[in-house]
N, C-alpha and C positions, 0 to 999 in steps of 0.2 A: 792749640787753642781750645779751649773747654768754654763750653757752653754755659749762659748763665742762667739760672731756677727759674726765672720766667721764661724763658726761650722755649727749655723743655717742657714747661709746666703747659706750655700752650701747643707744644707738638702732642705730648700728651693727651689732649683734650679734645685734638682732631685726630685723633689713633681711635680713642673710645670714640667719637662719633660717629668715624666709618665703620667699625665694630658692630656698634649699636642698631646703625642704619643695614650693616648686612644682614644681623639675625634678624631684624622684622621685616626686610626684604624673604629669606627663608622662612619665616614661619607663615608669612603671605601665599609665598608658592604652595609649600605643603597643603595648608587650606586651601588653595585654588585644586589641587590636584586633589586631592579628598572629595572634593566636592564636583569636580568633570568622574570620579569612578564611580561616586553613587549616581549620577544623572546616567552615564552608561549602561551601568547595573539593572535600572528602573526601564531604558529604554528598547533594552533588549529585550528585557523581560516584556515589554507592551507590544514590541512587535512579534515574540513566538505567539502569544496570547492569541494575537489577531491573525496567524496565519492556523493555529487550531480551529478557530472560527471559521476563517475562510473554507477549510477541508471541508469541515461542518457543514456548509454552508452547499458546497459543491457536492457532497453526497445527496444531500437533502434533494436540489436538481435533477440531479440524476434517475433518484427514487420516483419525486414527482412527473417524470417526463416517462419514465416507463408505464405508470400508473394512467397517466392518459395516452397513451398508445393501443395498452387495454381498453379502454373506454370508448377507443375510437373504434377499434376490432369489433366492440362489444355493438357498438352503436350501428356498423354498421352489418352486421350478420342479423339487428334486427330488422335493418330495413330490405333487406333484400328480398326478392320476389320469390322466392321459395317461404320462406316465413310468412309473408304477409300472405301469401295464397293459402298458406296452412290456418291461419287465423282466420280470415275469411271463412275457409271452409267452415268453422266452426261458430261460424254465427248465422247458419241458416239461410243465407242469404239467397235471392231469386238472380239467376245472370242476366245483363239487359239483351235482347236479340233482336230489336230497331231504337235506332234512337232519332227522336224527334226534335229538330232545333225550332224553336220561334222565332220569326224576325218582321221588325217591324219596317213597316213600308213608308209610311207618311214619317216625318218624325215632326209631332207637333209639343208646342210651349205651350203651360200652364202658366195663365196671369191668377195670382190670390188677393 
């Protein structure tokens, strides 16, 4: 039995439609996957970015905490009692040998 020209003509026309419909299903993918490797690409690249920074970042800390660690050493060799008795000596100073406290006995209000 042989088919007759419209039969085909219309199988035909659902061949090319499924056809049709695969290649722009594929050229859909391709762009979809072209477009997730540049987002990849970009995303990787933002997070080395930020992990150089972070190093950066972490040195920076480190430098700054040593530098006040100095500062405290520094701060405190000036206050200690050998320094400050050498400074003193050096400003002529008289030593006290009684000292006198005031104290008052009454304790009275002033009305103004």
């Amino acid at each position: 039995m042989k088919k007759n020209s419209f039969v085909r003509d219309k199988e035909d026309k659902k061949n090319k439609n499924k056809i049709f419909k695969l290649k722009y299903f594929n050229q859909c993918l391709f762009v979809l996957a072209a477009i997730l490797s540049v987002y990849y690409v970009i995303a990787t690249n933002d997070l080395s970015i930020k992990g150089f920074k972070l190093n950066e970042l972490k040195k920076n800390i480190n430098e700054l905490s040593r530098e006040n660690e100095n500062f405290k050493l520094q701060t405190m060799s000036m206050e200690s009692y050998n320094n400050l008795n050498e400074r003193v000596a050096g400003l002529n100073m008289v030593a006290v040998d009684e000292i006198v406290y005031i104290s008052a006995k009454d304790q009275v209000v002033v009305k103004k």
